[in-house]
Every structure is written in structure tokens, then in C-alpha cells.
C-alpha positions, 0 to 999 in steps of 0.5 A: 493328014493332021500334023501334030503342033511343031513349036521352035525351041531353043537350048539358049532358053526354055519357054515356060509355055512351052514346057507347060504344054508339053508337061500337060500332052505327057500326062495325058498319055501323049507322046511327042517328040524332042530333042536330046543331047544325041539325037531326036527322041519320042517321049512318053510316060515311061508309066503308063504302058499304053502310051510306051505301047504307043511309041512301039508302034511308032518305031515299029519295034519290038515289044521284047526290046527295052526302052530307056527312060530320062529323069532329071536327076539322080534323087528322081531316078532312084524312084525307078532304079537302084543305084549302087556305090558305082552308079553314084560315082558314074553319075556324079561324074558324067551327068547330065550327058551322054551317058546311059547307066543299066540299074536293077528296076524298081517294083513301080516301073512297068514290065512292058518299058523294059520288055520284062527285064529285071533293069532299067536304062537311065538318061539325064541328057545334057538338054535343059527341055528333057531335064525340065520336062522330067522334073516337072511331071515327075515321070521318067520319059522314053527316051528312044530315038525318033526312028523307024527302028532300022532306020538312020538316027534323027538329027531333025524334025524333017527326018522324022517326018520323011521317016514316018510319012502320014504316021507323023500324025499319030504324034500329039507335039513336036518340039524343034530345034531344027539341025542339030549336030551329029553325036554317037548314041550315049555310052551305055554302061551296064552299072547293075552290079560290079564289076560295071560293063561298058556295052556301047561305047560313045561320048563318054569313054572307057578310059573315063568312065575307068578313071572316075570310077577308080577315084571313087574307090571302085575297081573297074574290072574283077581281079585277074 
């Protein structure tokens, strides 16, 4: 079994050759997987539909469920999703971090990302190679979590390739920070229209998530 290139990285300092490596595999179509400020991810052009197919078939996953996409900033996402007053304020206040916000999509991302749905799940992870890797390819990157969809959540490359067995080939680049710590999938918070729903709770809480959202001027739930 051909393994696919395991580069070191550290959170302390990103490698400008390393990130121009990784760039050059996602526009190409790759995928690879990385590490985010959650968890380990398998990264793709969230675009191009026969490299999001690609990480399907690696989760083994059903095309009917959604991906999530990381972009660098809130200027880069509303390329793919329309943000709203309370979408602004959630991200102002929360982002980069572990929070995921559900937005109307725009025409440019494809049906296949989202399986058909008319939204699109928004990262900014707080991990300087995600960032950097969205800013410089200018593509929102899957962002699912490097398992066997089922499976427990990966916290290491070693996971991943207990996980995957020989698939762990069908992979172009692993960038590996090695063990990192235990956090809660992102707060996911469905901000389409208002009043925002909270549909998984995580790092970023209820009581936060209410708070910024009333400083903003924004009620956080419907009257009554």
C-alpha cells in the first residue's frame, strides 16, 4: 500500500512550503487531511464536485448529508453564503473558533456539497493552516471530520489510519500535528433566518451565542 506523504506541522509556525504544497494537491482536486481546531478533517475543493465525491467515498458517507466548508474570513464566505445582521454579529464575535453557522448558499456552490440543500455550514476554525489554506487557494475547504462516518472522531494521524486501513492511500497529503486535545464538534447554529437556532451544542454556548447576539440588537428568540 503507497501511503500518501505525512508532513509535521506545528500550530506554533506555519511553512510556507508546506502550505504551498498542500495549496497546489487542493487545486488539483486532491484531498487531504489536516488538522482543525476540533478535530482531524479531510479537506477538499468544496467546488469541485469530483473531489467532494472523493472524500464521500472515503467517510463512506451518504451523498444525501451535507458537508461544511472552511473559508478564511467572513469577506471569503460571502462568496458561498449569505450572511445576515445576525450571522455578522455571531461571526464578529466567535470567529475563527469552534463554531459552525448554517447560511442561505450562494448560486457558485454546488448541489452535491450540500446534498441539494438550499444552505451551506460555514467554518473559520481557530487553526492557522486551515485559515491560510482557505486564504490562499480562495476555495472553501470540506471540513468533515477524517472518519469512517460512524466511527469515533479523530484526534490523530494514527486514528485515521487504523480507520482507513489501505484506503489511507486513496489520501494525496497528510499534515500532522500529532495528538491533539479532546474538543466537542463546533457549536453549530443555524443563523438562516431569525430567530437563529442553536442545533448542536459545543464550545461556543447558548448563553454566548444569546448574549452577543442581544448586544448586537438582535433578539434571540421569537417573541412569546
Amino acid at each position: 500500500m503507497k501511503l500518501p506523504q505525512n508532513l509535521k506541522i506545528s500550530v506554533e509556525k506555519t511553512d510556507p512550503d508546506i502550505l504551498k504544497r498542500a495549496a497546489e494537491i487542493l487545486r488539483a482536486g486532491g484531498v487531504i487531511a489536516l488538522p482543525t481546531d476540533t478535530a482531524y478533517a479531510f479537506a477538499a475543493n468544496g467546488l469541485d464536485v469530483s473531489a467532494v465525491e472523493r472524500v464521500f467515498a472515503l467517510k463512506s458517507r451518504n451523498l444525501e448529508k451535507a458537508f461544511h466548508v472552511i473559508v478564511a474570513d467572513v469577506e471569503m464566505g460571502t462568496q458561498f453564503a449569505i450572511f445576515n445582521r445576525a450571522a455578522h454579529a455571531l461571526a464578529q464575535a466567535f470567529l475563527p473558533g469552534a463554531l459552525t453557522l448554517i447560511l442561505p448558499r450562494t448560486e457558485i456552490v454546488p448541489d452535491r456539497l450540500v446534498g441539494g440543500l438550499p444552505t451551506l455550514g460555514l467554518r473559520m476554525p481557530a487553526h492557522p493552516y486551515c485559515l491560510e489554506l482557505a486564504r490562499i487557494t480562495g476555495l472553501p475547504l470540506t471540513a468533515t471530520s477524517a472518519n469512517i462516518s460512524g466511527m469515533p472522531t479523530p484526534y490523530s494521524v494514527e486514528t485515521i489510519r487504523e480507520q482507513l486501513g489501505e484506503r489511507m492511500g486513496e489520501l494525496d497529503l497528510v499534515l500532522d500535528q500529532g495528538e491533539i486535545p479532546y474538543f466537542a464538534p463546533s457549536t453549530l447554529v443555524d443563523a438562516a433566518q431569525l430567530p437563529v437556532r442553536i442545533l448542536r451544542q459545543g464550545p461556543v454556548s447558548q448563553e454566548a451565542i444569546y448574549a452577543a447576539l442581544e448586544q448586537a440588537g438582535i433578539p434571540p428568540a421569537a417573541p412569546g
